[in-house]
C-alpha positions in Angstrom: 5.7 5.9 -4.7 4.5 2.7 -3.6 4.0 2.2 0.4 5.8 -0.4 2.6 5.1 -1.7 5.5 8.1 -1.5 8.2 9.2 -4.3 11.0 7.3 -2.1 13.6 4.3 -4.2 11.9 2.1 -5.8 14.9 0.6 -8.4 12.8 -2.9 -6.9 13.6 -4.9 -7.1 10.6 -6.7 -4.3 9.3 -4.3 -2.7 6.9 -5.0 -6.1 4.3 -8.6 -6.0 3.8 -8.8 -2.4 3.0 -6.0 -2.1 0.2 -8.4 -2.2 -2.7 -5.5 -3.3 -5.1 -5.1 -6.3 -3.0 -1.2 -5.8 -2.6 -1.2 -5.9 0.8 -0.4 -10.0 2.3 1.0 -11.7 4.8 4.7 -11.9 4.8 7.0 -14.1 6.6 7.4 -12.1 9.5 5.1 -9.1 9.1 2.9 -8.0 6.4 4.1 -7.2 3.1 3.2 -4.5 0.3 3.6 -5.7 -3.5 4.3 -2.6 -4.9 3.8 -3.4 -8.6 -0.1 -3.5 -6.6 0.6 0.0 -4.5 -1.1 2.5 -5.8 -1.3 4.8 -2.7 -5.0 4.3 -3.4 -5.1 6.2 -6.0 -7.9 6.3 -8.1 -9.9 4.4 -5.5 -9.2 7.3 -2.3 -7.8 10.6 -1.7 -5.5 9.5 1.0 -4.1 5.7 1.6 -6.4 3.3 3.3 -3.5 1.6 4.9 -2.0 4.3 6.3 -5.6 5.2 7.5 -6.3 2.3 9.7 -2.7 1.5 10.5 -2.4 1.7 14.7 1.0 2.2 15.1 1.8 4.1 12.0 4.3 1.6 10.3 3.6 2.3 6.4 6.0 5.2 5.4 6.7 5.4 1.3 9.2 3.1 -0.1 12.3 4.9 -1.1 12.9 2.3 -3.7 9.8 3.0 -6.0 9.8 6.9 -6.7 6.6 7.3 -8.7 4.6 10.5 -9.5 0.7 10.7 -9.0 0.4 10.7 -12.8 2.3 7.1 -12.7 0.1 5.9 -10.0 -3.3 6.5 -12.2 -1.9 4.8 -14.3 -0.8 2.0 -13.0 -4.4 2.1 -11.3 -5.9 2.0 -14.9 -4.0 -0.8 -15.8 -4.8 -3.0 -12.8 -8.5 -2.4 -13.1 -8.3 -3.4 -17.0 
C-alpha cells in the first residue's frame, strides 16, 4: 500500500526531505503523498521514513492503494530505472 498523509498534518516539514522517492510535496492545505511515488520505502529502508520522523503520527496506509511488498519492489525498480 501506498501511505497518505491525513488533515492532522501540521505543516512541519520533515516528513518531505526524507521520502527518497520524492512523492512526498506540499499540498494545498497540508502535505500530500503521490502514491504512484510511495513505496513504503521499500527497497531504500526497512520501515517508512515518513512515518519515522512524523510528530504527530498523521501517515496511516491509504485504503485506496492495496499493494503487496512484492508490488512495492517493484514499483521501486521501476522508479530507480
Amino acid at each position: 500500500m501506498a501511505l497518505m498523509i491525513t488533515d492532522e498534518c501540521i505543516n512541519c516539514d520533515v516528513c518531505e526531505p526524507e521520502c527518497p522517492n520524492n512523492a512526498i510535496y506540499q499540498g494545498e492545505w497540508y502535505y500530500e503523498i503521490n502514491p504512484a511515488k510511495c513505496t513504503e520505502c521499500v527497497g531504500h529502508f526497512d520501515q517508512p521514513q515518513c512515518v519515522e520522523v512524523c510528530p504527530v503520527a498523521c501517515i496511516p496506509l491509504n485504503p485506496d492503494y492495496q499493494e503487496t511488498k512484492e508490488e512495492l519492489q517493484a514499483k521501486y525498480e521501476k522508479l530507480q530505472g
